[in-house]
C-alpha positions as CSV (number, residue, x, y, z in Angstrom):
1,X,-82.9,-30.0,32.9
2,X,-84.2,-27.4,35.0
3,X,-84.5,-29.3,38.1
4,X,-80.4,-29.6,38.0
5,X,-80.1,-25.7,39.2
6,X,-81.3,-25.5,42.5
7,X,-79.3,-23.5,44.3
8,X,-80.0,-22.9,47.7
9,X,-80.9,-19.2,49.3
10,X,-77.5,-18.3,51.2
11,X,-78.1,-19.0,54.6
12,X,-74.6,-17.3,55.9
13,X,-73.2,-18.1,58.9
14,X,-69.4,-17.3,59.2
15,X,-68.7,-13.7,58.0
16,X,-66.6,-13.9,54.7
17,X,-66.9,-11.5,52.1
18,X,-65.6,-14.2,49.2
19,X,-68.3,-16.7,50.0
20,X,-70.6,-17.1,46.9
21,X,-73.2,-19.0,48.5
22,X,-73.4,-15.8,50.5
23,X,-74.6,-13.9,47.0
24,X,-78.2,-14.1,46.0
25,X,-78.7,-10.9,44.3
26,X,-78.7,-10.8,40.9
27,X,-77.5,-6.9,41.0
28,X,-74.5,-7.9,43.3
29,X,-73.3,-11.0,41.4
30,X,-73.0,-8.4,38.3
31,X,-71.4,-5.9,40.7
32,X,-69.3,-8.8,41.8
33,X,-68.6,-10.1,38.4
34,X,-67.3,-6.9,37.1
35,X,-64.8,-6.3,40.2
36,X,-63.5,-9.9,39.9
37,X,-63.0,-8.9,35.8
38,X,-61.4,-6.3,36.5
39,X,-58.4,-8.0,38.8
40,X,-58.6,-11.0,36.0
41,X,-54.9,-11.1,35.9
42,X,-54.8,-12.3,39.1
43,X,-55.3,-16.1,38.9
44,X,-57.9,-16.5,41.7
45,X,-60.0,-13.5,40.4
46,X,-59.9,-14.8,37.0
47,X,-61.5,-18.4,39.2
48,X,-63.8,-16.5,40.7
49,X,-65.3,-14.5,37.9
50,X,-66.1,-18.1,36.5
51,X,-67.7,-19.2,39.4
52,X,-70.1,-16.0,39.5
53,X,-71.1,-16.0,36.2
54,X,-72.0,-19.7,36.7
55,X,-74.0,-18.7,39.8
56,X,-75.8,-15.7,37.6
57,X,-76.2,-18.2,35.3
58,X,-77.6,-20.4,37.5
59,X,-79.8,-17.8,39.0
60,X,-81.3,-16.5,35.9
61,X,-82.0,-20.4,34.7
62,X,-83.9,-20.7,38.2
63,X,-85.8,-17.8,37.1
64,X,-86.7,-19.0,33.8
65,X,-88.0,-22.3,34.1
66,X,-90.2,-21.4,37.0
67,X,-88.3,-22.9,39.7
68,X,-87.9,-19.3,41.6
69,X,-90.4,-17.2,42.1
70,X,-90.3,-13.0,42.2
71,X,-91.6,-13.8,46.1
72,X,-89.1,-16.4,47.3
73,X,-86.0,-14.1,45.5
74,X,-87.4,-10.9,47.4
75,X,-87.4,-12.9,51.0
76,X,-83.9,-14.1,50.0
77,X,-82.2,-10.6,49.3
78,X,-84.4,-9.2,52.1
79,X,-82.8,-11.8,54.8
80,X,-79.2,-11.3,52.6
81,X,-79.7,-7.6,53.7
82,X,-80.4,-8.5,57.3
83,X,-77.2,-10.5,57.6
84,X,-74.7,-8.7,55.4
85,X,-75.7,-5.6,57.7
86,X,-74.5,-7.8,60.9
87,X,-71.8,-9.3,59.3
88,X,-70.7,-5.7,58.6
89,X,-71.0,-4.7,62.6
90,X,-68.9,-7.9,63.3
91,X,-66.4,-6.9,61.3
92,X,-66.2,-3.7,61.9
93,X,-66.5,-4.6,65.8
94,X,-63.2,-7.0,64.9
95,X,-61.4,-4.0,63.5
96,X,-62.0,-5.5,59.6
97,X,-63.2,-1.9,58.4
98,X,-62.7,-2.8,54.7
99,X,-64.8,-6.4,55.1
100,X,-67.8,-4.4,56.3
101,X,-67.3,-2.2,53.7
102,X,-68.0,-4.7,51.6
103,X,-71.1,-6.0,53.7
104,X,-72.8,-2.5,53.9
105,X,-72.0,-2.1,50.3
106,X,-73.8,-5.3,48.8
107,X,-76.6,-4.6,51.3
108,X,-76.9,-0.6,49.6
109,X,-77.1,-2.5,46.4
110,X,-79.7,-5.0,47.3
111,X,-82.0,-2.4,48.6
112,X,-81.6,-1.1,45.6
113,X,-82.9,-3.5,43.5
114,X,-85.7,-4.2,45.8
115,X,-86.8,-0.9,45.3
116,X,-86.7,-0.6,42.1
């Protein structure tokens, strides 16, 4: 059973802020989660607070049968941080203030879970 949720570490690439393969923090998904339940009346909100609860699901399965390790989820939000900090100076270089918002945000959250 627990080899069915792999999920893989969010490599990035393009610069969207509604990617989900893009989140690997635990802390963002829940900060995710609650913003996308909060807008549930909106149909596609609503669809994408089921897909990151299945993802924190996911996540938190990995976790507990062994398949992801405290080390391998620390590299992953520590390369996440990396790239949602240069996905934020794209879009803020593009004139997409709000997107890197959203970047520098996530990455303010991730640091603080690594620190804590």
């Amino acid at each position: 059973l627990c080899s069915l949720f792999v999920v893989g570490g969010g490599g990035g690439g393009a610069y969207d802020v509604n990617n989900l393969d893009d989140l690997v923090s635990n802390d963002v998904m829940e900060a995710e989660l609650l913003k996308a339940r909060q807008n549930a009346k909106d149909p596609d909100m609503a669809d994408r607070a089921e897909q990151i609860q299945l993802k924190l699901q996911m996540l938190q399965t990995q976790v507990a049968c062994g398949l992801l390790t405290q080390e391998v989820y620390v590299e992953r939000i520590k390369k996440r941080i990396v790239l949602d900090k240069l996905a934020a100076k794209a879009a803020n270089g593009g004139g997409d203030k709000a997107a890197a918002l959203v970047f520098l945000r996530r990455a303010k959250i991730m640091e603080k879970e690594l620190a804590e």
